[in-house]
mmCIF file of the N, C-alpha and C atoms, coordinates in Angstrom:
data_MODEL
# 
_entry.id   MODEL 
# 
loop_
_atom_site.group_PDB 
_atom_site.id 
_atom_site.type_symbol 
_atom_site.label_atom_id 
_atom_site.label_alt_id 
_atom_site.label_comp_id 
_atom_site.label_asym_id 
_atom_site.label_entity_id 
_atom_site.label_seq_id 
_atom_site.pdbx_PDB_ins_code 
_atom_site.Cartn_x 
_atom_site.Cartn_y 
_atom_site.Cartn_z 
_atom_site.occupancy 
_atom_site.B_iso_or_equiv 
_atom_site.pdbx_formal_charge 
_atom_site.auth_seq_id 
_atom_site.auth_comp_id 
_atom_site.auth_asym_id 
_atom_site.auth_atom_id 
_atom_site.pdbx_PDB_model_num 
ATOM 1   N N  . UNK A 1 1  ? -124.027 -61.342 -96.750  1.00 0.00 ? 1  UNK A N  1 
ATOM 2   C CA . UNK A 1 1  ? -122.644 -60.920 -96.625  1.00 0.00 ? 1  UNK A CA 1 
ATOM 3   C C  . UNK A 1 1  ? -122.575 -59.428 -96.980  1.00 0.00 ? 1  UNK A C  1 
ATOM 4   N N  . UNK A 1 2  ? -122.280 -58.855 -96.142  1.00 0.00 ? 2  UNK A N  1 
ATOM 5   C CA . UNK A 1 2  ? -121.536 -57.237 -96.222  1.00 0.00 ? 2  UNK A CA 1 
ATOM 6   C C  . UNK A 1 2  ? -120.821 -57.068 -97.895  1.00 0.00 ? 2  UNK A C  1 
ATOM 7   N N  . UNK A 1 3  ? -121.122 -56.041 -98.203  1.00 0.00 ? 3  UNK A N  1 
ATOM 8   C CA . UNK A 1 3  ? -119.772 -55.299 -99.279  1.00 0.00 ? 3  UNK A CA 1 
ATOM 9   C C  . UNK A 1 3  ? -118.701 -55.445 -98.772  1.00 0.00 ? 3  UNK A C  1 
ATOM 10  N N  . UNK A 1 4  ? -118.252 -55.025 -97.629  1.00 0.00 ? 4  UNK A N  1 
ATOM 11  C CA . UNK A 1 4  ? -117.086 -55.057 -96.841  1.00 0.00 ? 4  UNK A CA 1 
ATOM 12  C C  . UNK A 1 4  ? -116.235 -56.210 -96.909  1.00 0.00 ? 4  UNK A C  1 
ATOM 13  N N  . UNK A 1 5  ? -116.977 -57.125 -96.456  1.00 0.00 ? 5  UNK A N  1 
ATOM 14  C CA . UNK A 1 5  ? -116.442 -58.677 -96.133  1.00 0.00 ? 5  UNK A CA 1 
ATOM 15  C C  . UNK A 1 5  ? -116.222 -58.948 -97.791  1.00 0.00 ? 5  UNK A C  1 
ATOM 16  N N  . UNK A 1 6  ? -116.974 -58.794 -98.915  1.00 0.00 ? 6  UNK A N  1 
ATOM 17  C CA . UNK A 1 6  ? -116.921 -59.298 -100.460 1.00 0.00 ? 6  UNK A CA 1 
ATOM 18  C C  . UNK A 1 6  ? -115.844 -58.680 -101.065 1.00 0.00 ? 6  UNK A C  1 
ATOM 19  N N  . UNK A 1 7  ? -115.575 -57.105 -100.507 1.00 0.00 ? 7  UNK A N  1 
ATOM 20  C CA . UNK A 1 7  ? -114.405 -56.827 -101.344 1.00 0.00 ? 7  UNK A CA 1 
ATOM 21  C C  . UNK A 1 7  ? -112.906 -57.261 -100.790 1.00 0.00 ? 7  UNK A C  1 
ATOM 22  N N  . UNK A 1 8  ? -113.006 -57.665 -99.109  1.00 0.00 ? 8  UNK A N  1 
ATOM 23  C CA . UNK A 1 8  ? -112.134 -58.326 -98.649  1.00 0.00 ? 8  UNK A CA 1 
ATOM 24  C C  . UNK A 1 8  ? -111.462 -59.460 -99.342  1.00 0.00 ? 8  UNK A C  1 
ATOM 25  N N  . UNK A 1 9  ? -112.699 -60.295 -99.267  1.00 0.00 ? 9  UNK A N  1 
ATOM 26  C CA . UNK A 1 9  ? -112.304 -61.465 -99.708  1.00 0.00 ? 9  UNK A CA 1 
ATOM 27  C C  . UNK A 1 9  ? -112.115 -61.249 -101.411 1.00 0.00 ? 9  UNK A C  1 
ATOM 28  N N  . UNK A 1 10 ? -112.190 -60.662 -101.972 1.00 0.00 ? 10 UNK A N  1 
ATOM 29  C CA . UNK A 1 10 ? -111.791 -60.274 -103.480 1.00 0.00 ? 10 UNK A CA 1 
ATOM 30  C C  . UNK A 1 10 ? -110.503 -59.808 -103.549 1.00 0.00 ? 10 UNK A C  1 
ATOM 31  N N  . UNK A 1 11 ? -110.125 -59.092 -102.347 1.00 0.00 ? 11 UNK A N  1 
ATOM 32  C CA . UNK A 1 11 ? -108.271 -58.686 -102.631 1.00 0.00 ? 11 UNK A CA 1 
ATOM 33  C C  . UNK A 1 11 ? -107.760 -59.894 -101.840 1.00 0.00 ? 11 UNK A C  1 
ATOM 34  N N  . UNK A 1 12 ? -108.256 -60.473 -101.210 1.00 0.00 ? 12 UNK A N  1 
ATOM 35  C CA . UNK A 1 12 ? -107.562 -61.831 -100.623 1.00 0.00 ? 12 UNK A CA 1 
ATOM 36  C C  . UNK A 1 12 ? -107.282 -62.657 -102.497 1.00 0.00 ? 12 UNK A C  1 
ATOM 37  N N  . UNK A 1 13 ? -108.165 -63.190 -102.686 1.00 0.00 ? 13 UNK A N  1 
ATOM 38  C CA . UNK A 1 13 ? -108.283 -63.755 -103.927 1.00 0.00 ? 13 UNK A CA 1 
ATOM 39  C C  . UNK A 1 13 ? -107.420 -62.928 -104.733 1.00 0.00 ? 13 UNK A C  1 
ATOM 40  N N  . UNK A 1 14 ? -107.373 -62.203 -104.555 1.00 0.00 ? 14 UNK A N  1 
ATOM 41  C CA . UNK A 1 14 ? -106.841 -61.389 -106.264 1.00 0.00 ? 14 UNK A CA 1 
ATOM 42  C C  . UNK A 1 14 ? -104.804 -61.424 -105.635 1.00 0.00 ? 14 UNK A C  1 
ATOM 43  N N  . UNK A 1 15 ? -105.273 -61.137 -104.471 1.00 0.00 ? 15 UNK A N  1 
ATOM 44  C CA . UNK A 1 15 ? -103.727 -61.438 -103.741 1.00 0.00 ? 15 UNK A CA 1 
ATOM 45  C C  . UNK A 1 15 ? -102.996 -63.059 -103.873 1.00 0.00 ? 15 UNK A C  1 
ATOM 46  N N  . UNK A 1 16 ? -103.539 -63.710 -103.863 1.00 0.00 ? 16 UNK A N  1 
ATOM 47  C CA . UNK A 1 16 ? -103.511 -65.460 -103.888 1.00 0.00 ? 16 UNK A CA 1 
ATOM 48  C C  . UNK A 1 16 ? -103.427 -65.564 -105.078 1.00 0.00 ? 16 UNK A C  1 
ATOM 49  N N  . UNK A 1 17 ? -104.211 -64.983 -106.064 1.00 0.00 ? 17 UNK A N  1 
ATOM 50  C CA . UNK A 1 17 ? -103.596 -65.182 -107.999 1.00 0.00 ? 17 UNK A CA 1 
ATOM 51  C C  . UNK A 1 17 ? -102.135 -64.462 -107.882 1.00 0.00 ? 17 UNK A C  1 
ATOM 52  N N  . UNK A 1 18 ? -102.187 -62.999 -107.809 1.00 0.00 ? 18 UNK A N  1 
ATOM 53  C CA . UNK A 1 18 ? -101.340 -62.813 -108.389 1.00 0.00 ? 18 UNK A CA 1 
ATOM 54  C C  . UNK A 1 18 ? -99.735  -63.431 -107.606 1.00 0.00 ? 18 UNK A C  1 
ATOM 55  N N  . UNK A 1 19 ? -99.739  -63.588 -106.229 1.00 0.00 ? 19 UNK A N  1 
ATOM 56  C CA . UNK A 1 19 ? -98.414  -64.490 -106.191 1.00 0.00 ? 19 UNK A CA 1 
ATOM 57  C C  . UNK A 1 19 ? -98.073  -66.029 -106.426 1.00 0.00 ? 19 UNK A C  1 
ATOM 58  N N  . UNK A 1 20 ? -99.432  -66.424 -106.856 1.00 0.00 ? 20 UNK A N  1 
ATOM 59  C CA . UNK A 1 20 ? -99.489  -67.725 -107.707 1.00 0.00 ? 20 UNK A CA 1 
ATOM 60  C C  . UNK A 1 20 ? -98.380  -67.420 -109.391 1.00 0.00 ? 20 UNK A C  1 
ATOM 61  N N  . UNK A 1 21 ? -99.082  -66.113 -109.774 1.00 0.00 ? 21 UNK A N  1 
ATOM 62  C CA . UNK A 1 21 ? -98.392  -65.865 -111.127 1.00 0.00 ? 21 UNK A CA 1 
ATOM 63  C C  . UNK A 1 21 ? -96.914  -65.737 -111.109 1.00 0.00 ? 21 UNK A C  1 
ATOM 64  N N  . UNK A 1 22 ? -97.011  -64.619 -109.966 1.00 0.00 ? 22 UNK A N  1 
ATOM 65  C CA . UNK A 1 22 ? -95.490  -64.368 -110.010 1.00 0.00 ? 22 UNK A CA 1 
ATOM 66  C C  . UNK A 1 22 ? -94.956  -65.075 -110.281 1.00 0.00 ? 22 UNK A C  1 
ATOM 67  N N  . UNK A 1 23 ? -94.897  -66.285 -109.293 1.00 0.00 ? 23 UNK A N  1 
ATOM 68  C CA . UNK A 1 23 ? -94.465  -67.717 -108.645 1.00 0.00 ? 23 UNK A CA 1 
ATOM 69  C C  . UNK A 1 23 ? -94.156  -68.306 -110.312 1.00 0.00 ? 23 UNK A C  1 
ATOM 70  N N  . UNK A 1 24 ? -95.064  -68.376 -110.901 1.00 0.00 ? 24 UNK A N  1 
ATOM 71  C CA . UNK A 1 24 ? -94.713  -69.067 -111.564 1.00 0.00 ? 24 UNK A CA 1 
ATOM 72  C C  . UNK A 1 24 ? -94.228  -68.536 -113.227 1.00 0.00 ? 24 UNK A C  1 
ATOM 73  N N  . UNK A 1 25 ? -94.401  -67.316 -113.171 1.00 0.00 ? 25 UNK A N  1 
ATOM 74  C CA . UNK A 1 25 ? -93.658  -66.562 -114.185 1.00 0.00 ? 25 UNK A CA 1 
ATOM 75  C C  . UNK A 1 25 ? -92.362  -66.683 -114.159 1.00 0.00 ? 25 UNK A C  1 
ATOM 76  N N  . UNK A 1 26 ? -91.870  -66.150 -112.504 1.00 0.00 ? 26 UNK A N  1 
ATOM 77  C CA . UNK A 1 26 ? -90.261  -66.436 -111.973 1.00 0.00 ? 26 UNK A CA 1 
ATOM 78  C C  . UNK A 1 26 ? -89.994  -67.442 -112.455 1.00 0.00 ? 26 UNK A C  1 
ATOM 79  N N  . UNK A 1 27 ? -90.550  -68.629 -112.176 1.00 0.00 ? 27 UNK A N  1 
ATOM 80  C CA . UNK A 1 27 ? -89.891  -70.220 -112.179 1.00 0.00 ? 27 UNK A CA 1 
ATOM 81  C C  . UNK A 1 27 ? -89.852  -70.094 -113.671 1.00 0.00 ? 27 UNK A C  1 
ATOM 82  N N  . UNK A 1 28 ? -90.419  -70.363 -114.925 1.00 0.00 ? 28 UNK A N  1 
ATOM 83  C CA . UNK A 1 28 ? -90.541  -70.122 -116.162 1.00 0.00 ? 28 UNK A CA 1 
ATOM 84  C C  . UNK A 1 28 ? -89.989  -69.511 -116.746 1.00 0.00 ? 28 UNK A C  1 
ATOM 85  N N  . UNK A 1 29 ? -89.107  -68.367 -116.223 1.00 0.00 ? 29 UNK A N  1 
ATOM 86  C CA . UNK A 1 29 ? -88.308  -67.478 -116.639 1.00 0.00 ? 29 UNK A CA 1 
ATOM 87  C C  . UNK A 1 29 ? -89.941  -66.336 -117.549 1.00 0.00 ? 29 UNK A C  1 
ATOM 88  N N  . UNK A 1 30 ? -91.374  -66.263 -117.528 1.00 0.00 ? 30 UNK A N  1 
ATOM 89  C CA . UNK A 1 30 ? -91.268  -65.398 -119.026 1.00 0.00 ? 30 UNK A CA 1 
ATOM 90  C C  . UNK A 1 30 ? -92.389  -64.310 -118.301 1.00 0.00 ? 30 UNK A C  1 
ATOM 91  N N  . UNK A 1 31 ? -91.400  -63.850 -116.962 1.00 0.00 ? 31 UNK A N  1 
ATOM 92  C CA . UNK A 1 31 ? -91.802  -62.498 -115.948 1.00 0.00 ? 31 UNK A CA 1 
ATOM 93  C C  . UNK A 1 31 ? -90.793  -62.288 -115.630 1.00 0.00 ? 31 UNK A C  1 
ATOM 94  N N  . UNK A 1 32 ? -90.518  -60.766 -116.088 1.00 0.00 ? 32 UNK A N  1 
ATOM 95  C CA . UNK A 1 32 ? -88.826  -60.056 -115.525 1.00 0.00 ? 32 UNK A CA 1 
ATOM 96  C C  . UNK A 1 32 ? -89.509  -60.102 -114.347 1.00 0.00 ? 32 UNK A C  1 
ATOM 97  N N  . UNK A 1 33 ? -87.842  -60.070 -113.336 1.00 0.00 ? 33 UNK A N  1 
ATOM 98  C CA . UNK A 1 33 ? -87.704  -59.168 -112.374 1.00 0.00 ? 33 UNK A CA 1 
ATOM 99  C C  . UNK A 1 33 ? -88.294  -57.694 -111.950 1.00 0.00 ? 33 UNK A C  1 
ATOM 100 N N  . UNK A 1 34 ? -88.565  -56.986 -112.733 1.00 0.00 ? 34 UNK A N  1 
ATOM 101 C CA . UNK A 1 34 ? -88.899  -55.772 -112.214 1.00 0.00 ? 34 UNK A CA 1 
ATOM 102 C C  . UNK A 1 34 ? -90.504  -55.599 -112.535 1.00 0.00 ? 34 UNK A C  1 
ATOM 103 N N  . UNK A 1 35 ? -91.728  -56.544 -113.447 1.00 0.00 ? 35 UNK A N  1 
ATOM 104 C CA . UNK A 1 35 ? -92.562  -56.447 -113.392 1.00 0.00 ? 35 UNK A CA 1 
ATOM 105 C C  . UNK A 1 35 ? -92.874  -57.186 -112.142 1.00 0.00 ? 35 UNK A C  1 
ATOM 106 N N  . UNK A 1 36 ? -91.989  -58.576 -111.981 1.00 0.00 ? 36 UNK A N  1 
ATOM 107 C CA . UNK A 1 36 ? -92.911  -59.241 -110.397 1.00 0.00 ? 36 UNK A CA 1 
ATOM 108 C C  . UNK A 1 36 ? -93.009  -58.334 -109.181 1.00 0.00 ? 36 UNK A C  1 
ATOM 109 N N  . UNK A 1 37 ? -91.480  -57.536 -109.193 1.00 0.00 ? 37 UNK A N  1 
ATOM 110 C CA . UNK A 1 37 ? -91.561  -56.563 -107.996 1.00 0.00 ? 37 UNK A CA 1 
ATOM 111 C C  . UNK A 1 37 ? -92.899  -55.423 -107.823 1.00 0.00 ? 37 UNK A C  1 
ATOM 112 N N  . UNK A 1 38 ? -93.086  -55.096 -109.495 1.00 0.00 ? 38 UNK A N  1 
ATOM 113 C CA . UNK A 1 38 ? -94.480  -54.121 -109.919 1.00 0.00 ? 38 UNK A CA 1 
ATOM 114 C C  . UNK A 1 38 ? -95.706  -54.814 -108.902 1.00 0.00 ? 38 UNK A C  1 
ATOM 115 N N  . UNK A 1 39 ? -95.715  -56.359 -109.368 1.00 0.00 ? 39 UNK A N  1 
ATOM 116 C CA . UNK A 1 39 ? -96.682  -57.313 -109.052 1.00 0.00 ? 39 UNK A CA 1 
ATOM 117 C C  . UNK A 1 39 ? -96.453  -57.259 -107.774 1.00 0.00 ? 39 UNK A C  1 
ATOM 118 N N  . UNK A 1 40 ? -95.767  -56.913 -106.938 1.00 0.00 ? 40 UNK A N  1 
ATOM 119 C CA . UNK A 1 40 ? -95.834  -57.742 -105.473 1.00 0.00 ? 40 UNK A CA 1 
ATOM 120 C C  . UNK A 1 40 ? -95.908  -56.547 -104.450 1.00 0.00 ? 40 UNK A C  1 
ATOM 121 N N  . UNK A 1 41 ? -95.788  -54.956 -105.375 1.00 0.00 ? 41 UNK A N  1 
ATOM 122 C CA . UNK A 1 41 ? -96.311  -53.861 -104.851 1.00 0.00 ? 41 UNK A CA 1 
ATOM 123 C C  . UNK A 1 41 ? -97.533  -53.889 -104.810 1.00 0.00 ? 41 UNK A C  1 
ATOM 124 N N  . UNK A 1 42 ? -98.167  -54.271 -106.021 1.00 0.00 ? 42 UNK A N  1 
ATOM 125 C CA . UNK A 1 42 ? -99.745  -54.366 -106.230 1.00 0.00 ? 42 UNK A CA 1 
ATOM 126 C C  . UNK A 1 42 ? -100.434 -55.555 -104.879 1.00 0.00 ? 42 UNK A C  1 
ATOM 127 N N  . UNK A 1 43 ? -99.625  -56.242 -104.319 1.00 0.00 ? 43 UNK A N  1 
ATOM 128 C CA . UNK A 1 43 ? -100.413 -57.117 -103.506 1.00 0.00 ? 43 UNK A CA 1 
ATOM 129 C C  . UNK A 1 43 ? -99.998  -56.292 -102.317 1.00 0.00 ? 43 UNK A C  1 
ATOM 130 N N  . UNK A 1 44 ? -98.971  -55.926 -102.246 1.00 0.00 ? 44 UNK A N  1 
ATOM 131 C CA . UNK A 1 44 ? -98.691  -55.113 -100.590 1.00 0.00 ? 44 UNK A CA 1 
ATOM 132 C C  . UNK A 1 44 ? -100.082 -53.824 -100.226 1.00 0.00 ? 44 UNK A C  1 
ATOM 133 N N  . UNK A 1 45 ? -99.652  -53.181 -101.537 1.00 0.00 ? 45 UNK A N  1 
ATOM 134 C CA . UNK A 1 45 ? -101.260 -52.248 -101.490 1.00 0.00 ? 45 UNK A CA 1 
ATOM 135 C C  . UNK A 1 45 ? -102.650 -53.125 -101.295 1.00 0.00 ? 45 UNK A C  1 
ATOM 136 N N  . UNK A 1 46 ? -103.077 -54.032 -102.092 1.00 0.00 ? 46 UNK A N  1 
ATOM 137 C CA . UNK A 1 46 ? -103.789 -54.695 -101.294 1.00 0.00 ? 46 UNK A CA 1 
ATOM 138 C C  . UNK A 1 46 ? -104.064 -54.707 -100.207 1.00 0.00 ? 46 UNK A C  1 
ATOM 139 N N  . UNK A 1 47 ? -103.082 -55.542 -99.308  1.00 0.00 ? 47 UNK A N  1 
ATOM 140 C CA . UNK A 1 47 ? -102.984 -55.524 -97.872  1.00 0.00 ? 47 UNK A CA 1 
ATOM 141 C C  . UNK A 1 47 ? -103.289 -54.297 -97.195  1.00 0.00 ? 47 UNK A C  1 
ATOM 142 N N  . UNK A 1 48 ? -102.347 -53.276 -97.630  1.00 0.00 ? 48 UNK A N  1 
ATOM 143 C CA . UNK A 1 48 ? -102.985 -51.821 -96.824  1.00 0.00 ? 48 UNK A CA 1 
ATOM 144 C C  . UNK A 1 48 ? -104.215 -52.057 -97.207  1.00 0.00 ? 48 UNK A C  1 
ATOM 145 N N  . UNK A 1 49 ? -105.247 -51.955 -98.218  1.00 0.00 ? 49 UNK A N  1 
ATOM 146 C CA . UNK A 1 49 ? -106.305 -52.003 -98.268  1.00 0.00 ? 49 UNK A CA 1 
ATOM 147 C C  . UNK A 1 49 ? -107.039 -52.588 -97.413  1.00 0.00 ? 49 UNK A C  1 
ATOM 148 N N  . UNK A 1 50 ? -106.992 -53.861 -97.203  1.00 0.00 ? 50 UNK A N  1 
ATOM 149 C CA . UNK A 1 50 ? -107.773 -54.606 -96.267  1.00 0.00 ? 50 UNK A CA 1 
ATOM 150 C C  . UNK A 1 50 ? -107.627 -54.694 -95.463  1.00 0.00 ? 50 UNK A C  1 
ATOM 151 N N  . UNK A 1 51 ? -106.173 -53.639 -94.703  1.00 0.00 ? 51 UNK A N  1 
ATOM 152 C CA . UNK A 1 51 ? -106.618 -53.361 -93.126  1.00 0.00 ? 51 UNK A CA 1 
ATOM 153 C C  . UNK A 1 51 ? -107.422 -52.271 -92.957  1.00 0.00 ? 51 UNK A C  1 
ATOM 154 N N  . UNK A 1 52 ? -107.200 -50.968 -94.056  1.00 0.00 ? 52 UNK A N  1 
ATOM 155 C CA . UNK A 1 52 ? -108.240 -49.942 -93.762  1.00 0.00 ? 52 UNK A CA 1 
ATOM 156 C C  . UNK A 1 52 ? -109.849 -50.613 -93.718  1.00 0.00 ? 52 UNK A C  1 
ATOM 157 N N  . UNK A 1 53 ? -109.912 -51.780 -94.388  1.00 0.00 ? 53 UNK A N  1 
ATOM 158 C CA . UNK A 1 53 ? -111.401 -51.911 -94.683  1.00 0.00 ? 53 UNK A CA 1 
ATOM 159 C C  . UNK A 1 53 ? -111.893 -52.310 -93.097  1.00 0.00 ? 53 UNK A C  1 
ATOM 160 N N  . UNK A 1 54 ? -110.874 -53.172 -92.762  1.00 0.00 ? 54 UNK A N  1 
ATOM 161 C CA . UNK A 1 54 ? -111.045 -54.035 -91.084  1.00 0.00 ? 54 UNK A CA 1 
ATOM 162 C C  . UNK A 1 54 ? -111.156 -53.013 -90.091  1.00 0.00 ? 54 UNK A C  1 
ATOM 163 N N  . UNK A 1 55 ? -110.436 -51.713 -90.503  1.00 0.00 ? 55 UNK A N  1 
ATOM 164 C CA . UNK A 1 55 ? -110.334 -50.710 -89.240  1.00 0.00 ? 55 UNK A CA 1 
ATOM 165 C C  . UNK A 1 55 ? -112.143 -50.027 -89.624  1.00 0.00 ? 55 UNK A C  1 
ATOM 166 N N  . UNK A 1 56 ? -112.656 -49.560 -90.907  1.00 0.00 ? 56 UNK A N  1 
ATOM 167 C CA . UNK A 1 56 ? -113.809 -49.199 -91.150  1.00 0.00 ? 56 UNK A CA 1 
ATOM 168 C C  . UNK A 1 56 ? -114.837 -49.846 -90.733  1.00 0.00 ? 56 UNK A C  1 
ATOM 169 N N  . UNK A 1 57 ? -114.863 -51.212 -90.711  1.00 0.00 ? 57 UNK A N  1 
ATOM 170 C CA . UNK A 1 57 ? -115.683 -51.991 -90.977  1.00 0.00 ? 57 UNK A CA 1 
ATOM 171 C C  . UNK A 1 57 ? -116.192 -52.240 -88.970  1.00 0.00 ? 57 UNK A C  1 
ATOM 172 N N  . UNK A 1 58 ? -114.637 -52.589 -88.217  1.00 0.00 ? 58 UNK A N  1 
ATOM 173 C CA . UNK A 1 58 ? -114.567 -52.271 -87.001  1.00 0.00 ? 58 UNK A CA 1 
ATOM 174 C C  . UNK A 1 58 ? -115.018 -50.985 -86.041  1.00 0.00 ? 58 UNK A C  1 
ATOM 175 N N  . UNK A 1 59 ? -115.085 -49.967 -87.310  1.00 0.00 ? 59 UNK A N  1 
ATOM 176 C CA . UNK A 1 59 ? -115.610 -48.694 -86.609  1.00 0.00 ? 59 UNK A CA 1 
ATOM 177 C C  . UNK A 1 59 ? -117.186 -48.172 -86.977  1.00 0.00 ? 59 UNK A C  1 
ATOM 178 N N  . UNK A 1 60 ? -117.652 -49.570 -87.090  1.00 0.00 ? 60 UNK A N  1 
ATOM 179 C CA . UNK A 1 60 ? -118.956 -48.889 -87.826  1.00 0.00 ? 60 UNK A CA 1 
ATOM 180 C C  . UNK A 1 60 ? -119.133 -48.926 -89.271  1.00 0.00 ? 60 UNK A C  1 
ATOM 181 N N  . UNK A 1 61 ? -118.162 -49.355 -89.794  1.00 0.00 ? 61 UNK A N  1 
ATOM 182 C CA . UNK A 1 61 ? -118.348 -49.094 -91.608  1.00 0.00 ? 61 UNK A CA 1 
ATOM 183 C C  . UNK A 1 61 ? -118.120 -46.803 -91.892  1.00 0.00 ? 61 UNK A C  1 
ATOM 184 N N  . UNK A 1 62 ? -118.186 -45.963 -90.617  1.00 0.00 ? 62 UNK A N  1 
ATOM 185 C CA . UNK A 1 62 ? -117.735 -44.650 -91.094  1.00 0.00 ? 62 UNK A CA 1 
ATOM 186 C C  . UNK A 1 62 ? -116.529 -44.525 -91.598  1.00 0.00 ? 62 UNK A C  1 
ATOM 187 N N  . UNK A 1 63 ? -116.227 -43.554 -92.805  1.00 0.00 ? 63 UNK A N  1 
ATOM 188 C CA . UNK A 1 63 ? -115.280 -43.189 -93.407  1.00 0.00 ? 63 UNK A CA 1 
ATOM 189 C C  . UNK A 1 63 ? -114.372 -42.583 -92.346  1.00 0.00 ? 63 UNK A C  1 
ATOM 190 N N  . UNK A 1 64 ? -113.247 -42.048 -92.619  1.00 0.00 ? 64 UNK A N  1 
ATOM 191 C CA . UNK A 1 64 ? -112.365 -41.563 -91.748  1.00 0.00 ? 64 UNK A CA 1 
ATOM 192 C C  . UNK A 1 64 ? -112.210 -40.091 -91.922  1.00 0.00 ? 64 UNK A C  1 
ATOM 193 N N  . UNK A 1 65 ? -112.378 -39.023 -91.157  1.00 0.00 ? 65 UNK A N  1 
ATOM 194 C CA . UNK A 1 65 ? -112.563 -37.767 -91.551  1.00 0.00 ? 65 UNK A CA 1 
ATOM 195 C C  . UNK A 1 65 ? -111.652 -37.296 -92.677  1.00 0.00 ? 65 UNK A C  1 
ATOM 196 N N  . UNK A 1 66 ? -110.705 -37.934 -92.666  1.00 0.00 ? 66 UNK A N  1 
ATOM 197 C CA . UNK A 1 66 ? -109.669 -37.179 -93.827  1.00 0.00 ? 66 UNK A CA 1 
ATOM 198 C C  . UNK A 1 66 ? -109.848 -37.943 -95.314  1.00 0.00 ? 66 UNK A C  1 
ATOM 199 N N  . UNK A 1 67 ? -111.271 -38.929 -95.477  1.00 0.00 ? 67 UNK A N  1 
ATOM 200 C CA . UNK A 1 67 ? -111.328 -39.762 -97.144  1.00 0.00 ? 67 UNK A CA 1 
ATOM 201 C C  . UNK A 1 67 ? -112.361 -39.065 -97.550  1.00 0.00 ? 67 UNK A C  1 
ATOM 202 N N  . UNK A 1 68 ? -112.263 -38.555 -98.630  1.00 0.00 ? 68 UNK A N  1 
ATOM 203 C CA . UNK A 1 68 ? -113.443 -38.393 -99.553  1.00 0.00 ? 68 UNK A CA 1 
ATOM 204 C C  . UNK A 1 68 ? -114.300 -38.693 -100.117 1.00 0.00 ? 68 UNK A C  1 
ATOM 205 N N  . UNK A 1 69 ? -115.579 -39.272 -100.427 1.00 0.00 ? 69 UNK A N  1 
ATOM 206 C CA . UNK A 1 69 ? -116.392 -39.854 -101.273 1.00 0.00 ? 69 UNK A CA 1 
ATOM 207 C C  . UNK A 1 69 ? -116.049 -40.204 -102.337 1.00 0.00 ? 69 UNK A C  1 
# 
């Protein structure tokens, strides 16, 4: 298995906990409102993440002229 595909599937996973938590912080009442929203930015970035990885990974695994090392 690729790096690529492992860190994919690691923000998949890490995406699947944390709206598990939310989920159930909300229901529990003992997660404000404005940390789940924190939390559910953190999974949206995710997502951007793992389409850049799909567009890299689709192009060869090359960086994109404008990322840095």
């Amino acid at each position: 298995m690729t790096l690529g595909k492992r860190f994919r599937g690691f923000l998949l996973l890490q995406n699947m906990m944390l709206k598990d938590f939310i989920r159930h912080g909300l229901a529990n009442r003992s997660l404000a409102t404005e940390d789940a929203a924190c939390l559910s930015r953190v999974a949206t970035l995710n997502l951007q993440e793992i389409a850049r990885w799909d567009r890299d990974l689709a192009g060869g695994g090359s960086m994109s002229s404008g990322e840095a090392e």
